[in-house]
RODO-2510 file (C-alpha; in nm, 4 decimals, decimal comma):
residues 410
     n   res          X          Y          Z
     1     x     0,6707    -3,4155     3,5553
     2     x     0,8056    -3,0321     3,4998
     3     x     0,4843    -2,8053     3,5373
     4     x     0,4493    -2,8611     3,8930
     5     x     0,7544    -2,9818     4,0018
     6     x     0,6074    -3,3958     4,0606
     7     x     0,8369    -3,6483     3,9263
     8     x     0,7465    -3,8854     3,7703
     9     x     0,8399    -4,2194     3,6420
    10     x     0,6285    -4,3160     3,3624
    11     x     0,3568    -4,1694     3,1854
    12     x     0,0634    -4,4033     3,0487
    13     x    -0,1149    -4,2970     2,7890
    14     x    -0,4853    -4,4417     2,8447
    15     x    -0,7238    -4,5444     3,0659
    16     x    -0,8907    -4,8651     2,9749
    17     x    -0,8528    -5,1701     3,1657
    18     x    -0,5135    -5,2430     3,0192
    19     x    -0,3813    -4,9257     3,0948
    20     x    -0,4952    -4,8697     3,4311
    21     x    -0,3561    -5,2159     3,5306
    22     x    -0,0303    -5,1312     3,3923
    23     x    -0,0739    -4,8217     3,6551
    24     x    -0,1343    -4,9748     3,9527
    25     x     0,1317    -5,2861     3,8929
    26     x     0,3784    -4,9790     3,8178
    27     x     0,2604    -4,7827     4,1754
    28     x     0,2486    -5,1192     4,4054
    29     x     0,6378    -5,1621     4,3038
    30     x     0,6786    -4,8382     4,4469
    31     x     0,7391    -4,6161     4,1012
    32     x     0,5101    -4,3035     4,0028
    33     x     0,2828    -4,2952     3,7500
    34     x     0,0690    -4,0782     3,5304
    35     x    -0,2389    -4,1232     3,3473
    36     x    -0,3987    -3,9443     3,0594
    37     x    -0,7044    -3,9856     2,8954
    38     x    -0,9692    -3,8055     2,6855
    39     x    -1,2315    -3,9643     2,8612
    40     x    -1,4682    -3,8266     3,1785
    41     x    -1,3911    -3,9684     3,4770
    42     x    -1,7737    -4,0155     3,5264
    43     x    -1,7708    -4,2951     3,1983
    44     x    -1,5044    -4,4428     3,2923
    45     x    -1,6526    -4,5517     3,6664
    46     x    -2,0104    -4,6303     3,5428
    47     x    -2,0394    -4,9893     3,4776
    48     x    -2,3177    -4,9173     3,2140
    49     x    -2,0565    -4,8313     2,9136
    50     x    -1,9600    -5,1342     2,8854
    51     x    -2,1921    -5,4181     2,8946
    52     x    -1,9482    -5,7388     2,7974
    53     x    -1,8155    -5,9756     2,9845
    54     x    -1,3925    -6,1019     3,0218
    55     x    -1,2666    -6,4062     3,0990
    56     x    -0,9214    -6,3699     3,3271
    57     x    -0,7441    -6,6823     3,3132
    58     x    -0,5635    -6,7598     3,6822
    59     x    -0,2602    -6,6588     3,5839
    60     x    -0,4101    -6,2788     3,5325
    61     x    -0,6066    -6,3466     3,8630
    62     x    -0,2879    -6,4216     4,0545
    63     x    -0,1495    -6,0599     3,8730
    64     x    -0,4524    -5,9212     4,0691
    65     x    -0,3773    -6,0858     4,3649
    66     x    -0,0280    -5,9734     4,3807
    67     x    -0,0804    -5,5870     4,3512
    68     x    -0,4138    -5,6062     4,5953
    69     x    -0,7222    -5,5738     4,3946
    70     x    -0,8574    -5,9816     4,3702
    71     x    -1,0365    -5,9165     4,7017
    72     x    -1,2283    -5,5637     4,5330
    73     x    -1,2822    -5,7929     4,2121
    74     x    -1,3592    -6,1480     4,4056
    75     x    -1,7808    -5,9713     4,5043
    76     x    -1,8266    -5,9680     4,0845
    77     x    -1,6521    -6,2937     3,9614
    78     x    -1,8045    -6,5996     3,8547
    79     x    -1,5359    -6,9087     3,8904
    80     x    -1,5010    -7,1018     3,5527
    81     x    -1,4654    -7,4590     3,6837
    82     x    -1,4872    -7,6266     3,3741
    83     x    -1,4228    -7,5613     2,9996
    84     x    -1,6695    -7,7752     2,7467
    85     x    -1,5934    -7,7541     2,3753
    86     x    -1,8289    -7,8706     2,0971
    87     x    -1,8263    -7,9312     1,7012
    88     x    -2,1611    -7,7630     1,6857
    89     x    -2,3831    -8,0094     1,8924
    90     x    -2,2562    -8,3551     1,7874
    91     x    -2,1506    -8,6129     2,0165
    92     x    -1,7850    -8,5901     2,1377
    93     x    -1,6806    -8,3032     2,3496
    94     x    -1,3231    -8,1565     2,4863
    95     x    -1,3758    -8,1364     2,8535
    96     x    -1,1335    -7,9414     3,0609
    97     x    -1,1624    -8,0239     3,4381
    98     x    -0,9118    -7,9139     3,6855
    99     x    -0,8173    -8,1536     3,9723
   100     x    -1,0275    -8,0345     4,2996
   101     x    -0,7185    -7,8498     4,4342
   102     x    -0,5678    -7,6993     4,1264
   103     x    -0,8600    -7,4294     4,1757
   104     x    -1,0335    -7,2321     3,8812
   105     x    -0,9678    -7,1725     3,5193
   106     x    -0,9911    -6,8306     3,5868
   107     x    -1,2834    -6,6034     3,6724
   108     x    -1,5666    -6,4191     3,4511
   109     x    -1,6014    -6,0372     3,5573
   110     x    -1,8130    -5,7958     3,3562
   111     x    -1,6326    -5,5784     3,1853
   112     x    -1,7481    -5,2558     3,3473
   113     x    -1,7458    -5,3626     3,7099
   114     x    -1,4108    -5,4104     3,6270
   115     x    -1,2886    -5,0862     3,4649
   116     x    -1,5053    -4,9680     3,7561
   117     x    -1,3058    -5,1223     4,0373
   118     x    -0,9358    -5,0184     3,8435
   119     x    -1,0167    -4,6940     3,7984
   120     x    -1,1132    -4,5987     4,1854
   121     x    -0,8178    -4,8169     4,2882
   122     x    -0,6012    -4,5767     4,0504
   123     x    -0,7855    -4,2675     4,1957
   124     x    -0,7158    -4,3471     4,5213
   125     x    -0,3294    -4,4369     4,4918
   126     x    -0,1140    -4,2128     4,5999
   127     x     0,1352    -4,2979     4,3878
   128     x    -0,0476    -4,2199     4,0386
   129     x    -0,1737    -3,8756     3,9059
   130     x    -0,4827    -3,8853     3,6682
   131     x    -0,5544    -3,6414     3,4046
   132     x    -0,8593    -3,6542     3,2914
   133     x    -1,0828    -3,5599     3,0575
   134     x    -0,7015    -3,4127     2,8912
   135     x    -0,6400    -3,4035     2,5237
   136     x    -0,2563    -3,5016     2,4240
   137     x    -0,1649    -3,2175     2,1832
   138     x     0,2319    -3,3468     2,1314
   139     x     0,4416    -3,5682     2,2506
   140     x     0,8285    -3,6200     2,2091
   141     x     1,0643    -3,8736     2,2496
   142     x     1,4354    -3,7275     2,2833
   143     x     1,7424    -3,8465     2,3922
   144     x     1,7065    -3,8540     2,7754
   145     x     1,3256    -3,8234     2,8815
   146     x     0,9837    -3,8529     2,7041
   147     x     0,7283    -3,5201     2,7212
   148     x     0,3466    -3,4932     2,7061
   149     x     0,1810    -3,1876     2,6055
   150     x    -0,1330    -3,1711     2,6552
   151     x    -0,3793    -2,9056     2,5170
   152     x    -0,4471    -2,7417     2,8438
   153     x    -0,0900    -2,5935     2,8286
   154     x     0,0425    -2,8499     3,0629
   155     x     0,3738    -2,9954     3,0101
   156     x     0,4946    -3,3977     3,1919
   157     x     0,7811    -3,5582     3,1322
   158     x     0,9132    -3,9295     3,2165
   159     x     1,1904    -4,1204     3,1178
   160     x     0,9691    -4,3806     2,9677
   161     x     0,5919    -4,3702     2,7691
   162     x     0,3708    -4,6314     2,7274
   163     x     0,0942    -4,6593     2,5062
   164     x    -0,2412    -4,8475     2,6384
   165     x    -0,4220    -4,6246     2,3878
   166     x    -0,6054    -4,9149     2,2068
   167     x    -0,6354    -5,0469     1,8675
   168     x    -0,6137    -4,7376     1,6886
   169     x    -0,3464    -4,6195     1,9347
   170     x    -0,2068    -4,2934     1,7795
   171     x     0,1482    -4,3216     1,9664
   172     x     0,2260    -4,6133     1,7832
   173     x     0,1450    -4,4655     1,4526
   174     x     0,3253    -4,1741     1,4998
   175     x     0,6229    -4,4239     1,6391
   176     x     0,6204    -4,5406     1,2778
   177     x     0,5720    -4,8887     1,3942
   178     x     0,4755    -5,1492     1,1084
   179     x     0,1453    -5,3119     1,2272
   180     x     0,0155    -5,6152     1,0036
   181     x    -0,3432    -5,6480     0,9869
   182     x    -0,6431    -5,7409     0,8666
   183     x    -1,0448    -5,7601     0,9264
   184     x    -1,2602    -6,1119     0,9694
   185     x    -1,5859    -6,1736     0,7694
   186     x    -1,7005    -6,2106     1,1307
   187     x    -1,8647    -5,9863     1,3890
   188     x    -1,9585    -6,0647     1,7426
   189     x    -2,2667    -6,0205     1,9137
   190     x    -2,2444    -6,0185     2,2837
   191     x    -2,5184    -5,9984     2,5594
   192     x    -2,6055    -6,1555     2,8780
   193     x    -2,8874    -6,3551     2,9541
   194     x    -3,0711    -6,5556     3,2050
   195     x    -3,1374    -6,9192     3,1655
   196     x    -3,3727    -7,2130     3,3751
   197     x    -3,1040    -7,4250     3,4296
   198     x    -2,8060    -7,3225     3,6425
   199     x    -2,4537    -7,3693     3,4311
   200     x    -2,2335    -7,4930     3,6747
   201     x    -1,9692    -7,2436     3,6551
   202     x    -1,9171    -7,4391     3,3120
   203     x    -1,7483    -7,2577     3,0088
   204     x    -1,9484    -7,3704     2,6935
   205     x    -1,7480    -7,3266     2,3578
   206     x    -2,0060    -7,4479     2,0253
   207     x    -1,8348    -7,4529     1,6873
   208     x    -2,0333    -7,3715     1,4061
   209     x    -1,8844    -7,3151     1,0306
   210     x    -2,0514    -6,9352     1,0734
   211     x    -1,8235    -6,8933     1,3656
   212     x    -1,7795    -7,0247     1,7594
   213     x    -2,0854    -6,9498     1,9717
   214     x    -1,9713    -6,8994     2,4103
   215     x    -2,2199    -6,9273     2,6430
   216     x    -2,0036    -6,7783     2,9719
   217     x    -2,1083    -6,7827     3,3249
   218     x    -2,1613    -6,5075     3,5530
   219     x    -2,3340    -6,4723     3,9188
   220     x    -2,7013    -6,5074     3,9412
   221     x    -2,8338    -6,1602     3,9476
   222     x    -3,0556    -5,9850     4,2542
   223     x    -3,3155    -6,1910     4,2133
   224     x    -3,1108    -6,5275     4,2199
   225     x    -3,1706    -6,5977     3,8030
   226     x    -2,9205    -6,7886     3,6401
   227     x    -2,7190    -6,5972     3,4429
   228     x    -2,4701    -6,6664     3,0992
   229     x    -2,2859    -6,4033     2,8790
   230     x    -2,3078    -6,4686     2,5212
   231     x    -2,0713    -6,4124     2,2703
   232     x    -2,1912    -6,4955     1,9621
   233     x    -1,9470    -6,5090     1,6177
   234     x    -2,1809    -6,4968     1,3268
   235     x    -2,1239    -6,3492     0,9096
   236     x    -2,0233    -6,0063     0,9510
   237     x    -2,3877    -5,8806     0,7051
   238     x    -2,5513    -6,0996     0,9398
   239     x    -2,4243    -5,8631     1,2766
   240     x    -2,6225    -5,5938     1,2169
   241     x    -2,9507    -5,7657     1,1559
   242     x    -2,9316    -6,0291     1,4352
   243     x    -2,8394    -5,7500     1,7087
   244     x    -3,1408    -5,5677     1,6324
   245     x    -3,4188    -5,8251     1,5609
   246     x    -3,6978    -5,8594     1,8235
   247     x    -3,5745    -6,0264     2,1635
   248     x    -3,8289    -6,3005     2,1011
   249     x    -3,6525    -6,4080     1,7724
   250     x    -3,3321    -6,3620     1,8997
   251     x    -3,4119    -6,5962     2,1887
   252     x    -3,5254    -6,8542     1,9487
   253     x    -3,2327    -6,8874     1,7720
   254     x    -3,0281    -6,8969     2,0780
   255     x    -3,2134    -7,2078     2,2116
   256     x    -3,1442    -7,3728     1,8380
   257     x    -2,7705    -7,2498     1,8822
   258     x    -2,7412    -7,4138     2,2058
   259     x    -2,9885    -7,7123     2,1906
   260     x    -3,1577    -7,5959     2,5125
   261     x    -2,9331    -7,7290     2,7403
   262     x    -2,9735    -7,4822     2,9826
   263     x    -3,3520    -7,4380     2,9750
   264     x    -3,4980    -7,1524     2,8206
   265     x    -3,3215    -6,8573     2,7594
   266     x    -3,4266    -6,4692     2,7800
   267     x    -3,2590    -6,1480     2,6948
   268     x    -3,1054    -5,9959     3,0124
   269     x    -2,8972    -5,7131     2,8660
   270     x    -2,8947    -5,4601     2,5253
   271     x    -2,7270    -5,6619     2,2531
   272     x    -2,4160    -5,5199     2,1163
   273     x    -2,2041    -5,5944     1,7558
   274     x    -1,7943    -5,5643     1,7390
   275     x    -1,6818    -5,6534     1,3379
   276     x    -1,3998    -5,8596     1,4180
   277     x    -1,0516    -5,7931     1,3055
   278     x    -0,6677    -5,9431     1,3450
   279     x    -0,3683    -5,6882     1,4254
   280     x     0,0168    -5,7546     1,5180
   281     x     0,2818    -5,5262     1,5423
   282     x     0,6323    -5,5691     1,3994
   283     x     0,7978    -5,4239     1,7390
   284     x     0,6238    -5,3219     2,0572
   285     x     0,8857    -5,0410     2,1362
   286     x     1,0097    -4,7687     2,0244
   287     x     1,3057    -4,5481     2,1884
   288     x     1,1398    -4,4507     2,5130
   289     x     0,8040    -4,6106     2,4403
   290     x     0,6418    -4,9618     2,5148
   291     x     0,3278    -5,0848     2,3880
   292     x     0,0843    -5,2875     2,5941
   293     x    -0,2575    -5,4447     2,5281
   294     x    -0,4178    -5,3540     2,2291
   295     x    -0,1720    -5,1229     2,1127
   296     x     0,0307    -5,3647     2,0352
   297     x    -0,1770    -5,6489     1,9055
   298     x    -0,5316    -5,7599     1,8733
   299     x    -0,6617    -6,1026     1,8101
   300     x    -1,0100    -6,2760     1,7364
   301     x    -1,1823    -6,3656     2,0929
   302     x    -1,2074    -6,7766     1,9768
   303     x    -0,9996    -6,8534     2,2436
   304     x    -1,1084    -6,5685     2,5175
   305     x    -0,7569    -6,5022     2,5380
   306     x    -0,7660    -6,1351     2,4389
   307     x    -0,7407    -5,9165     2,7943
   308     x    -0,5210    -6,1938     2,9414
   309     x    -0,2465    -6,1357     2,6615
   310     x    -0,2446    -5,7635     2,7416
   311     x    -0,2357    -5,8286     3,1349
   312     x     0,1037    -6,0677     2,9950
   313     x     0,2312    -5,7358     2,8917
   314     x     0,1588    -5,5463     3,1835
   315     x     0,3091    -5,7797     3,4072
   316     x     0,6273    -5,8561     3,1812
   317     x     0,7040    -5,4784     3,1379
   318     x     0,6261    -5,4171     3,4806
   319     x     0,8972    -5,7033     3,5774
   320     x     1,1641    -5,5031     3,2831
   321     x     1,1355    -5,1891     3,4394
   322     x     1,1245    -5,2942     3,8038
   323     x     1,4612    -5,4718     3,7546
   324     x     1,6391    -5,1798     3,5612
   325     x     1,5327    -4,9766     3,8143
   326     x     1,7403    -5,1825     4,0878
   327     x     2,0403    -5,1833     3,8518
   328     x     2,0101    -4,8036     3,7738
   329     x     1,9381    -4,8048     3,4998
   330     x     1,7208    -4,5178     3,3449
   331     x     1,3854    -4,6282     3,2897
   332     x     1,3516    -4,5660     2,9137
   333     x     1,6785    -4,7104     2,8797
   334     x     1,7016    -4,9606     2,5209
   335     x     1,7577    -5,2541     2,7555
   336     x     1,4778    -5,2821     2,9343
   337     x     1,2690    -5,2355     2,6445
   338     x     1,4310    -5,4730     2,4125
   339     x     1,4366    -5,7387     2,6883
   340     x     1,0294    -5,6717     2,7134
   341     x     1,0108    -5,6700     2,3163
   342     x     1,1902    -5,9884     2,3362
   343     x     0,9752    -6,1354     2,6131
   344     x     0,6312    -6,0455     2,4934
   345     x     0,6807    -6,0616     2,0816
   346     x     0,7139    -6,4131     2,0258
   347     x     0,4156    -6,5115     2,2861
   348     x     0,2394    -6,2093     2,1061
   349     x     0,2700    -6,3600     1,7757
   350     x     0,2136    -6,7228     1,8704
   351     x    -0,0795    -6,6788     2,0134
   352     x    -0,2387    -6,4260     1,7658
   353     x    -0,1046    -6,7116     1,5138
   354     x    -0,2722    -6,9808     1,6981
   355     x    -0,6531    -6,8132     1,7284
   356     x    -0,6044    -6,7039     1,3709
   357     x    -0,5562    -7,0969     1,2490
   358     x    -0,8299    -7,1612     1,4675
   359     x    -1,0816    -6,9656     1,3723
   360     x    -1,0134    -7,0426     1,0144
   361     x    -1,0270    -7,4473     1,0658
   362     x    -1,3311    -7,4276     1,2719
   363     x    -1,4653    -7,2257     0,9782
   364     x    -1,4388    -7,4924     0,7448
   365     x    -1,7759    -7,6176     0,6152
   366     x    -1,8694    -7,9175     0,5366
   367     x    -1,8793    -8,2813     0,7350
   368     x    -1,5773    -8,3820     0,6384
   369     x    -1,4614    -8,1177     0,8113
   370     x    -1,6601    -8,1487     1,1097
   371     x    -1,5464    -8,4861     1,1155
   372     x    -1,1814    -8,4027     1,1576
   373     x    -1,2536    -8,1857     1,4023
   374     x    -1,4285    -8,3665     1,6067
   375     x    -1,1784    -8,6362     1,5668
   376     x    -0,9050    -8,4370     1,7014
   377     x    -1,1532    -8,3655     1,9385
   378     x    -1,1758    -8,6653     2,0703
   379     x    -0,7749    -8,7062     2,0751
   380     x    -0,6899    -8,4628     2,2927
   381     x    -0,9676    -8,5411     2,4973
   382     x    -0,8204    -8,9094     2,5195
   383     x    -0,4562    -8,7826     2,5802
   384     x    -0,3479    -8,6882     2,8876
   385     x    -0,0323    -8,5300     2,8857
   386     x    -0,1651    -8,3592     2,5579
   387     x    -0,5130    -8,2601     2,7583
   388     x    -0,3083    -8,0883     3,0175
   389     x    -0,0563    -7,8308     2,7798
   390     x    -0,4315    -7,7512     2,6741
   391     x    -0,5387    -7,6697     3,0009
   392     x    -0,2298    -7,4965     3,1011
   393     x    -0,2820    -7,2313     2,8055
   394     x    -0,5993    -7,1924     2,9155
   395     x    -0,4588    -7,0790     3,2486
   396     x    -0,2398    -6,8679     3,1039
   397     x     0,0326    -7,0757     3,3279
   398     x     0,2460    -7,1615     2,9893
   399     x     0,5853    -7,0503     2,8581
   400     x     0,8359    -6,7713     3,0243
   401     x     0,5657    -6,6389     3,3225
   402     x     0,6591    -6,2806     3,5213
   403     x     0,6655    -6,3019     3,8784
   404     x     0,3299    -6,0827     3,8912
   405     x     0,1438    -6,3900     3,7454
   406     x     0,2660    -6,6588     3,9608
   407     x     0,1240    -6,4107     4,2126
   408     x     0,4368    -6,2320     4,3245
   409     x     0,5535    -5,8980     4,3498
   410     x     0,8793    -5,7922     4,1541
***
């Protein structure tokens, strides 16, 4: 960085969860960051702003683990234990249960407590520089380092950009990189509530032809009630209506949704609607920039998966850089960012592939439909070997893993 005379080694461009990971996994290997964002610091560490809830498989857990932040997270997780899946509520379930010492599926954290508990860790680093609230004014890619302008009049510089800037990330666009996409007749409606019955640290996942309905656990709250985040998949006309109805109604069609079995349900939280859409970029770099997160792709949240693919890309691109670095390699250098686009673009795409083929055979009406669903249902729940690859992807413990998700440092 060239106004103050701080060097830097990378300069992130936003502050989410995605980004701020990708901050801290860059500063525990011992490399200096920066991160800008239009936001207010204030936002960004109150909890309130963002009321949903993320499932982090335990391969993202042990990425937490490794750079020192599962122990801050560990006081606002819930443990998934179990996974149950459901062709709307007919008999014959998919029922994912880990062996006793395999440990958790991964671990439900509110979405705010999280950004919460990133963004103080990034604060207090040493090794990363925030700037915030900053505008970007210009950036520029050349030949042997990447610059930031920023509207203030301040001028940083790195030999390598990333952009954590979100679905409508502008560095990408102005990157020129080709982004397939497309929008879902679907939105998603997403509260907490609290229920009679306690859940079990059980993962519920209901398909109905209007879309898959999740009831998620969480910890009970103060007062020791039970306590589920919903996320909903319904028409997207139907979104705006059913997130503003009275909480009575609502509640009664979450009881028919989930056939009671956890005991009456109440509203515990505002209800909020997302219109749900697919994205997938053709390349996530460019020369001297890397995409991460959302940025780079976005998927429908059938499969919960949609966090845990962007924490794949932090801790992939962390493990690129990290081992240019060793060779000497400059940090922006077309290497290590073709080895990342490499690493990350097929898993990228299969994924977003699979979730998309998912959500459109689960949409199928119809019984015979239903009925081949839940008949390979009922086969994978029969099949061992078949049962476990399930499981594993559920983990996130499939294909070409960094170190920083087997839980180890670079």
């Amino acid at each position: 960085m060239t106004k103050y005379g701080i060097e830097s080694d990378a300069i992130i461009l936003g502050a989410g969860l995605i980004g701020l990971t990708q901050a801290l996994a860059f500063a525990a290997h011992g490399l200096r960051v920066v991160v800008i964002d239009r936001a207010d610091p204030a936002d960004l560490k109150d909890p309130k702003n963002d009321g949903r809830v993320s499932s982090i498989n335990s391969a993202s857990w042990s990425l937490f683990a490794a750079i020192g932040l599962s122990e801050k997270l560990a006081p606002y997780g819930c443990d998934i234990d179990r996974i149950v899946i459901n062709d709307g509520l007919k008999p014959g379930k998919l029922d994912f249960t880990p062996d006793e010492n395999d440990g958790p599926l991964g671990v439900m954290v509110e979405n705010g407590l999280l950004q919460q508990t990133l963004f103080e860790a990034a604060q207090a680093h040493d090794g990363i520089d925030m700037y915030m609230p900053k505008q970007v004014q210009q950036t520029d890619r050349g030949d042997h380092q990447a610059s930031v302008f920023l509207e203030s009049g301040e001028q940083l510089t790195a030999p390598l950009l990333i952009a954590a800037d979100g679905r409508g990330s502008v560095m990408r666009d102005e990157a020129g990189i080709v982004m397939t996409k497309w929008q879902y007749d679907h939105s998603a409606i997403t509260c907490t509530v609290t229920h009679e019955q306690p859940h079990g640290n059980t993962a519920y996942e209901i398909f109905y032809p209007s879309g898959p309905f999740a009831v998620l656990p969480m910890r009970d709250d103060e007062q020791g009630r039970h306590r589920s985040a919903i996320v909903w998949t319904v028409a997207r006309k139907d979104g705006p209506v059913l997130a503003k109805i009275n909480a009575r109604a609502f509640q009664v069609e979450l009881m028919k949704k989930t056939g009671g079995f956890l005991g009456q349900m109440e509203l515990h939280s505002d209800r909020a609607n997302y219109p749900l859409g697919f994205h997938h970029s053709a390349s996530l770099t460019a020369e001297r920039l890397a995409l991460v997160g959302d940025a780079g792709h976005g998927i429908h949240p059938i499969a919960g998966q949609g966090l845990n693919l962007g924490l794949r890309d932090v801790a992939a691109l962390t493990e690129c850089v990290v081992d240019g670095a060793r060779t000497g390699l400059d940090l922006g250098d077309a290497q290590i960012l073709a080895r990342y686009d490499r690493w990350r673009g097929l898993d990228n795409l299969m994924m977003s592939a699979a979730t998309d083929i998912l959500t459109r055979l689960f949409g199928l009406p119809g019984e015979s439909s239903s009925a081949i669903r839940r008949f390979g249902i009922s086969l994978v729940q029969r099949i061992p070997p078949l049962k476990n690859q399930f499981m594993a992807e559920a983990r996130g413990e499939s294909g070409d893993l960094p170190k920083l998700l087997m839980g180890d440092l670079v």
